[in-house]
C-alpha positions as CSV (number, residue, x, y, z in Angstrom):
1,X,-2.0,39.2,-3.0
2,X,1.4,38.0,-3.8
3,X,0.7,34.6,-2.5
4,X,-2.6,34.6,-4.9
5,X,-0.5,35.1,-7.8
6,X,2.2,32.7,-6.9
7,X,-0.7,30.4,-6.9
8,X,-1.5,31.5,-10.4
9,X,1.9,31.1,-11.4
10,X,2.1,27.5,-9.5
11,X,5.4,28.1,-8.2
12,X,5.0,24.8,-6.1
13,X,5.3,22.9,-9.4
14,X,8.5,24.5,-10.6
15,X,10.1,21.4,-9.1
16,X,9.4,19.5,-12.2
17,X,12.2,21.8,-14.4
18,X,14.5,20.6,-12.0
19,X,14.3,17.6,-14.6
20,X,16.3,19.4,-17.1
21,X,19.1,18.9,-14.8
22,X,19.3,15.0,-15.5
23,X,21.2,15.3,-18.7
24,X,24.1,17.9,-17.0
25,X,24.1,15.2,-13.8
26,X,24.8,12.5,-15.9
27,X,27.0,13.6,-18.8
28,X,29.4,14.2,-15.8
29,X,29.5,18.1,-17.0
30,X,28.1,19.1,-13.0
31,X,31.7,20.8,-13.0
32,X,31.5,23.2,-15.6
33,X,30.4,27.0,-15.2
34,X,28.7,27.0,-18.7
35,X,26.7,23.8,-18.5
36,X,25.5,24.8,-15.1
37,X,24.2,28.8,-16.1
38,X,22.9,27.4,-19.1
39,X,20.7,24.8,-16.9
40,X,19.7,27.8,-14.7
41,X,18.9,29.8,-17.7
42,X,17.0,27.0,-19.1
43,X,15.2,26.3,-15.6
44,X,14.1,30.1,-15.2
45,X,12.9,30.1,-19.3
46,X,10.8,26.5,-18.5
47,X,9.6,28.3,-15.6
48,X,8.1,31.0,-17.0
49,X,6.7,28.7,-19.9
50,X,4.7,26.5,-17.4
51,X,3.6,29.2,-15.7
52,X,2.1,31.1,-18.6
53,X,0.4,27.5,-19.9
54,X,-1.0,27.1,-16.2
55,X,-2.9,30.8,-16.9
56,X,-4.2,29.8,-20.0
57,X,-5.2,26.2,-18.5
58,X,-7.3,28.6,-15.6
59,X,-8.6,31.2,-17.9
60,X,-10.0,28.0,-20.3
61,X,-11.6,26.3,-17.3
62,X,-13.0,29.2,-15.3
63,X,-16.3,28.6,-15.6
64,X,-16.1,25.0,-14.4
65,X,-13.4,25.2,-12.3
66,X,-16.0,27.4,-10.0
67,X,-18.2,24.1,-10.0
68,X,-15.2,22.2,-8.2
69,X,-14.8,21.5,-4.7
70,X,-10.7,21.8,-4.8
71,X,-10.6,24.1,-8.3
72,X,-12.6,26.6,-7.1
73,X,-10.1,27.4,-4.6
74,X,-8.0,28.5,-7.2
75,X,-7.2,32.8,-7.8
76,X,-9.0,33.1,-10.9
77,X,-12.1,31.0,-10.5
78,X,-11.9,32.2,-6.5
79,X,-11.6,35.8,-8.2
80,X,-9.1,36.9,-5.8
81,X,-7.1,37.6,-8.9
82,X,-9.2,39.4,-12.8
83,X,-8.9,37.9,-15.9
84,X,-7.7,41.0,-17.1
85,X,-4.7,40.9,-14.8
86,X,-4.3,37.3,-15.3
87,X,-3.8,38.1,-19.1
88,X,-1.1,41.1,-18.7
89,X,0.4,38.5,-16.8
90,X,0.3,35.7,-19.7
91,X,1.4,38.4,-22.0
92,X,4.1,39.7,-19.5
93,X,5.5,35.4,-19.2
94,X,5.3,34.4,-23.0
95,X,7.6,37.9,-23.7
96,X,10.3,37.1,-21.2
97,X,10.2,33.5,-22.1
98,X,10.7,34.0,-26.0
99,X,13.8,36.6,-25.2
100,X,14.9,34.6,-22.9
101,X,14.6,31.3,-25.6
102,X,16.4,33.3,-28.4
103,X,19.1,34.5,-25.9
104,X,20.1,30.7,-25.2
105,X,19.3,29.6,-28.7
106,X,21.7,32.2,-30.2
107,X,24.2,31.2,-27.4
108,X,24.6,27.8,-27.8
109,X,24.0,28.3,-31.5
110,X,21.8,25.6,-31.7
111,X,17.8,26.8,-32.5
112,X,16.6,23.5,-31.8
113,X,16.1,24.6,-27.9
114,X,13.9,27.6,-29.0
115,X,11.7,24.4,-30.8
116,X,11.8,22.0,-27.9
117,X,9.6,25.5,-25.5
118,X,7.2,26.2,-28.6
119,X,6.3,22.7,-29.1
120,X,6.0,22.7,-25.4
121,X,3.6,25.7,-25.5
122,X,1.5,24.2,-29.0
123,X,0.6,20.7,-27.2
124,X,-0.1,22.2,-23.6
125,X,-2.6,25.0,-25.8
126,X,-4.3,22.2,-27.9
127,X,-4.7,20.5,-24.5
128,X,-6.3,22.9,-22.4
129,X,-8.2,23.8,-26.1
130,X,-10.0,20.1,-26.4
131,X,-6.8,17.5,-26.3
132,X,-7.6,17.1,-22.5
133,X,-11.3,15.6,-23.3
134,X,-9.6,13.1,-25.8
135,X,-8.5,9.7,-24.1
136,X,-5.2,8.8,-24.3
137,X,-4.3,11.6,-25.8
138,X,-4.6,13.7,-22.8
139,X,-1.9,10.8,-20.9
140,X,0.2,11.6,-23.9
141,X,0.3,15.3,-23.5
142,X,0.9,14.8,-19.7
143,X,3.4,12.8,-20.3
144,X,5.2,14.5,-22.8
145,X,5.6,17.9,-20.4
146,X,8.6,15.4,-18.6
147,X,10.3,14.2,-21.8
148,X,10.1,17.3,-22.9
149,X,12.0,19.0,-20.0
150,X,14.8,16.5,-20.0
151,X,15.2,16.6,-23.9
152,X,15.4,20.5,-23.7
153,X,18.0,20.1,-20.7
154,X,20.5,17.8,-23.1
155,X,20.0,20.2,-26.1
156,X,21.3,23.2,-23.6
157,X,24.8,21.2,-22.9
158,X,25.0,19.4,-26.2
159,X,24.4,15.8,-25.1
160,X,21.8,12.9,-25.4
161,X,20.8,10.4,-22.8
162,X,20.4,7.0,-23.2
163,X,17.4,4.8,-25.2
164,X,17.6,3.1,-21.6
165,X,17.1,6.4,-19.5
166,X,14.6,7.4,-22.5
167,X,12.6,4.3,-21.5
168,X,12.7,5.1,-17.9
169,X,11.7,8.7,-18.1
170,X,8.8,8.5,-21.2
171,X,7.3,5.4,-18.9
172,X,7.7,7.1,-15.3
173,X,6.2,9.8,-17.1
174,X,3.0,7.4,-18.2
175,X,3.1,6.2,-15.1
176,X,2.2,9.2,-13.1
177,X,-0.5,10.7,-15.5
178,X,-2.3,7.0,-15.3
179,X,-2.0,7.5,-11.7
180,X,-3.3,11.2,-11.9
181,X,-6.2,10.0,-14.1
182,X,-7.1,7.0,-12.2
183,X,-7.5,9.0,-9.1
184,X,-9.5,11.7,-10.3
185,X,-11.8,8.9,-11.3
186,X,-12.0,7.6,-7.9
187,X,-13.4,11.0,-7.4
188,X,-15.6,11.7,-10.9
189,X,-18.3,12.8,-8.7
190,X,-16.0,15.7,-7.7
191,X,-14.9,16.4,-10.8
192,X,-15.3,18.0,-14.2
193,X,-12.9,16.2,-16.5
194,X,-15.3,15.0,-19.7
195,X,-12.2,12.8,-20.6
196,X,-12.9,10.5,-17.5
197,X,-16.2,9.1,-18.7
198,X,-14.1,7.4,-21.4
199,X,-12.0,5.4,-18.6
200,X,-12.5,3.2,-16.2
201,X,-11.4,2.2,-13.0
202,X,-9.5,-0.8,-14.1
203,X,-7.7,0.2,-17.0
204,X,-6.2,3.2,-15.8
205,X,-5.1,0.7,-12.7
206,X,-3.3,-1.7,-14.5
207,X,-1.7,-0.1,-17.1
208,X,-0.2,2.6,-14.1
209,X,1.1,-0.4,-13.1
210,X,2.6,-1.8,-16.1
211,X,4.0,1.5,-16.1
212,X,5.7,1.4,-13.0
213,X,7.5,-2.1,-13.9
214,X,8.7,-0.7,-17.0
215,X,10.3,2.1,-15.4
216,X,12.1,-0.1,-12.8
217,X,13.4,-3.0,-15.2
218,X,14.6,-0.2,-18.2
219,X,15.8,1.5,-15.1
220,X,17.7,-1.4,-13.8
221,X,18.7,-2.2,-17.8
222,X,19.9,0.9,-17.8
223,X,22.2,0.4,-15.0
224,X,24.0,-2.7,-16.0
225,X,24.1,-1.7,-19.3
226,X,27.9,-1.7,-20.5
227,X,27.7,1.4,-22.4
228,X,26.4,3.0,-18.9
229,X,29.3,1.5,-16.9
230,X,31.6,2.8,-19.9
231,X,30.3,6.2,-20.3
232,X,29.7,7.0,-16.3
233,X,33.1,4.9,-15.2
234,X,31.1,3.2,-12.5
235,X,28.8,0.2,-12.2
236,X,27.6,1.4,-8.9
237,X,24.3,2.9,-10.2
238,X,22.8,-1.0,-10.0
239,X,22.6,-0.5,-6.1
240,X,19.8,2.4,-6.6
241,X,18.0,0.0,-8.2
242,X,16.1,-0.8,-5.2
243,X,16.0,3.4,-4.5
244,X,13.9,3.7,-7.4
245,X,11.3,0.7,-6.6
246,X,10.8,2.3,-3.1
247,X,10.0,5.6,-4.8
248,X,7.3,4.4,-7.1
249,X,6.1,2.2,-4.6
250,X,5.6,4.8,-1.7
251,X,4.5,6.9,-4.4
252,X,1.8,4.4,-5.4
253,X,0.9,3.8,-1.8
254,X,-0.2,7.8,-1.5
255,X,-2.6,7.5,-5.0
256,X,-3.8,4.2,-3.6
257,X,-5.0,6.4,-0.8
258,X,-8.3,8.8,-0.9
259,X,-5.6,11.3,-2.5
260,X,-6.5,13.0,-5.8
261,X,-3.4,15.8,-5.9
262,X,-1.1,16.3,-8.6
263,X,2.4,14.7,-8.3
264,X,4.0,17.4,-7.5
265,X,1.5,18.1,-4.2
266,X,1.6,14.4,-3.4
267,X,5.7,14.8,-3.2
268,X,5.8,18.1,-1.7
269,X,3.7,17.0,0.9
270,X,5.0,13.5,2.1
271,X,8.0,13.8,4.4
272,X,9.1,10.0,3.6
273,X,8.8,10.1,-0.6
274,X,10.9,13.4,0.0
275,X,13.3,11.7,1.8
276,X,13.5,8.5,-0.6
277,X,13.9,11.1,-3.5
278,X,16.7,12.6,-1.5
279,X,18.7,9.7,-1.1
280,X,18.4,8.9,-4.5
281,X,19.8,12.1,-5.6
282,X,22.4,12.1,-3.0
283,X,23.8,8.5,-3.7
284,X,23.5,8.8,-7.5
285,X,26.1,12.3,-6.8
286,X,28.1,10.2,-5.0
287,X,28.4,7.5,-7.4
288,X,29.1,9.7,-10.2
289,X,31.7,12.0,-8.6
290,X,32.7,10.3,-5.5
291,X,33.1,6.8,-6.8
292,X,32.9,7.2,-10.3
293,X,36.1,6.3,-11.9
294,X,37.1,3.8,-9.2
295,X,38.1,0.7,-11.1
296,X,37.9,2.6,-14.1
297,X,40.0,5.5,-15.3
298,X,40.1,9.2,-15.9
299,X,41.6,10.7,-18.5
300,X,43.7,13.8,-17.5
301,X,47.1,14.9,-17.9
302,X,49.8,13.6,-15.4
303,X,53.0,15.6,-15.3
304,X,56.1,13.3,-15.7
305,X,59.4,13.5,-13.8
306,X,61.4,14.1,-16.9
307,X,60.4,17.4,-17.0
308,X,59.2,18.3,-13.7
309,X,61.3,18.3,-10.4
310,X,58.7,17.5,-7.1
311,X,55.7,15.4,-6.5
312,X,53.5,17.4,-9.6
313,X,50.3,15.5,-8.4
314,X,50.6,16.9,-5.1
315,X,51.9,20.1,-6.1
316,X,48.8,20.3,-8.2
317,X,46.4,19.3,-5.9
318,X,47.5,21.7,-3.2
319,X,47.3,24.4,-6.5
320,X,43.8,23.8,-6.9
321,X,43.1,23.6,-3.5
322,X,43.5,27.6,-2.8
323,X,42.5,28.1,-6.1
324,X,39.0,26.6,-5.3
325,X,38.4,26.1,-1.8
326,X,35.1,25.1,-1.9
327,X,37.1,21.6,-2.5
328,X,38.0,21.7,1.4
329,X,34.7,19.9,1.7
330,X,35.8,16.8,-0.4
331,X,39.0,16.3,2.4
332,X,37.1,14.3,4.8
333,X,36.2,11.7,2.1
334,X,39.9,11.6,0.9
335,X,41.3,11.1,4.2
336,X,38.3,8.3,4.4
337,X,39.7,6.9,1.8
338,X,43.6,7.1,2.8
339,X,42.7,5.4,6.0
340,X,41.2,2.2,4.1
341,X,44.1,2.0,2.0
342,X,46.1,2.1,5.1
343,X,44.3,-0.6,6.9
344,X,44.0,-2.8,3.9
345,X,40.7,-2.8,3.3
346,X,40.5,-1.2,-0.3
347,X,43.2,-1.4,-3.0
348,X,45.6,1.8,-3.8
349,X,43.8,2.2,-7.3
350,X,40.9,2.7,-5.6
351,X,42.3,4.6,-2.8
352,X,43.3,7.1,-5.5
353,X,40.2,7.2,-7.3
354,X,39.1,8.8,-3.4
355,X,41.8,11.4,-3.3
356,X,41.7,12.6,-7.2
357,X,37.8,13.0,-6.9
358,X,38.3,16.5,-7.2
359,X,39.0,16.9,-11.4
360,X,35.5,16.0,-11.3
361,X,34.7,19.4,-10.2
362,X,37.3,21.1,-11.9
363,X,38.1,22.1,-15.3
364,X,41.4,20.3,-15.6
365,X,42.9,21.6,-18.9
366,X,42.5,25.1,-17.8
367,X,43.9,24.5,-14.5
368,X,46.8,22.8,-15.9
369,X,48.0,25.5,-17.7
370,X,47.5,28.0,-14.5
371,X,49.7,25.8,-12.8
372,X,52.8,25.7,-15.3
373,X,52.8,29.4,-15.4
374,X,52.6,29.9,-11.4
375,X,55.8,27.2,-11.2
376,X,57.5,28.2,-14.3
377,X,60.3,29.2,-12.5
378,X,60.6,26.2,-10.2
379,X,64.1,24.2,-10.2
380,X,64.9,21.7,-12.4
381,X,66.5,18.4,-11.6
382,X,70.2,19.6,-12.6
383,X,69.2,21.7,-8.8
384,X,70.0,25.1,-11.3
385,X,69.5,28.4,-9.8
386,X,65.8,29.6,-11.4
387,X,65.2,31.1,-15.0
388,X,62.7,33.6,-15.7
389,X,61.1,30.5,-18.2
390,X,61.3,27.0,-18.5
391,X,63.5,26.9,-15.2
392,X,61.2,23.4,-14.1
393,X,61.6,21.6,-17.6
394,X,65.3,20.0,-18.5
395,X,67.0,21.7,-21.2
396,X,65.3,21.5,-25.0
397,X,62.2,20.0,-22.9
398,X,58.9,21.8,-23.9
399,X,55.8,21.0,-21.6
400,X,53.9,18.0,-24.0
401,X,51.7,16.4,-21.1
402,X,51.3,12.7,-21.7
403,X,47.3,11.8,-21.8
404,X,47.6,9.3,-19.1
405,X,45.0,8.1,-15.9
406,X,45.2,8.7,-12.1
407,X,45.9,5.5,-11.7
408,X,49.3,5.3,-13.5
409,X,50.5,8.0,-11.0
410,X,53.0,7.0,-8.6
């Protein structure tokens, strides 16, 4: 029973809230605590949202649902599951989600969240309520479920995204409800969708391909762009480029098959789009806080020798290093990095873009002051026996950290 109503609930398709992610990946905020419970928080409330819409979708389309070869499959139209207990359930989701929406909204002081999930709810009700017979509008609505989640994401960490990433994401989005439509047209004969007697085959084909070449060039635009290279302190992101074609285009090799699942099946369920997706992710982390920064700079504090006696970047990396030792994983990429400035074969700025990677995953500021008051009894040049304060700064010397970059460390 248990696996009927995670079936309800379409669990499988949670994977689409991992879009509201995108904005706290690429506002370089993946390091701090609040951004990433808010995300979680946001995740669970989306979650709960799209689960509730999903019942109402099912309780809507009952009737011809049971007229559907793959549909009537399903828990309600199957009746493994009541509608009554399908609607305590609906009732049971839409509660936790709205406390769950004022709780954030009231957290980040900022009600605009709360607006994103009930505007989220109205369109997904008017589409299961007649929208979903209307052409065009129906893609719209589809669509919109994706900008939607990545809009809501941003407002939870108090950032925007690009009008390049925009692009990317509102046409990727077009671009799999074309595909979704097209396909179930394929199969019309199987199907109960009113809308698809106002499309045909040829339509929905090329404009899911116009689609996918919008996504890849604003994609690609969006990687060269100068305020991207400026804002993420990399120009590596034009090297996923090709990532992203090979996505959409093993993606549009599965559609182009006799395959009328929704995206989320169609990923879940092909080993090598998994894989392609993976790499993606796992190259774009890399780029961001791995490479990111190299050529470029990041701002942080330095400590300066005029009023600190030993190696302070060191010092404060070997601080942080038992303060967070999850960081022990990031060693074997420094030392990479070490060993190619050693043979010559990268330059020591960038050599020390490798080794400081790890203020990307701290809070700086905050550890900074941790690590004046641990070694605020350290020596100070004059080699004076130590005070109970201010022993590590000269005489009259307060701690004013200049703003400087890794790369002016020495």
């Amino acid at each position: 029973m248990a696996r009927e109503y995670a079936r309800l609930l379409r669990v499988s398709h949670y994977i689409k809230n991992l879009l509201i992610f995108i904005p706290l990946i690429f506002s370089l905020s993946f390091n701090e605590i609040s951004n990433i419970f808010l995300c979680i928080v946001g995740f669970i409330v989306f979650s709960l949202l799209s689960s509730a819409v999903y019942i109402i979708n099912d309780l809507k389309d009952i009737e011809k649902d049971r007229s559907h070869s793959i549909k009537s499959k399903r828990p309600l139209a199957a009746g493994t599951i009541s509608r009554k207990n399908a609607v305590k359930l609906l009732f049971i989701l839409l509660a936790m989600a709205a406390a769950i929406a004022i709780y954030i909204s009231l957290l980040i002081n900022n009600f605009y969240a709360s607006g994103v999930l009930i505007l989220y709810l109205a369109v997904n009700v008017v589409y299961s309520f007649g929208a979903k017979n209307i052409p065009i509008i129906d893609i719209i609505i589809l669509a919109s479920g994706y900008i939607l989640r990545v809009a809501f994401g941003g407002i939870l960490i108090g950032t925007g995204i690009s009008f390049w990433l925009y692009l990317v994401i509102t046409f990727c989005a077009f671009y799999l409800g074309f595909g979704k439509r097209r396909n179930e047209l394929i199969k019309a004969e199987k199907n109960t969708r009113n809308v698809l007697k106002n499309y045909s085959y040829n339509f929905l084909d090329k404009n899911m391909y116009v689609c996918q070449t919008l996504c890849t060039v604003f994609y690609a635009l969006w990687s060269i762009d100068s305020a991207t290279i400026q804002r993420l302190h990399t120009q590596y992101f034009v090297f996923t480029v090709p990532i992203i074609f090979l996505i959409l285009l093993k993606y549009s090799l599965n559609i182009e098959r006799d395959c009328d699942e929704d995206p989320t099946a169609i990923l879940l369920k092909d080993k090598g789009l998994c894989a392609l997706v993976s790499l993606y992710i796992t190259s774009s982390i890399i780029i961001l806080y791995v490479w990111g920064g190299g050529g470029g700079k990041m701002d942080v504090y330095d400590f300066d020798h005029t009023i600190y006696r030993g190696d302070s970047s060191f010092d404060f990396f070997t601080f942080v290093l038992r303060k967070k030792p999850y960081l022990e994983a990031l060693l074997p990429l420094q030392l990479w990095g070490i060993m190619l400035h050693l043979f010559h074969l990268i330059t020591k700025e960038t050599m020390k873009s490798y080794f400081f990677m790890f203020v990307r995953f701290i809070s700086v500021e905050a550890m900074i002051v941790q690590f004046w008051e641990k070694y605020i009894g350290k020596p100070d040049f004059a080699n004076e026996p130590p005070r109970p304060k201010g022993a590590n700064l000269r005489r009259g010397i307060k701690p004013d950290f200049a703003n400087k970059t890794w790369g002016d460390i020495n």
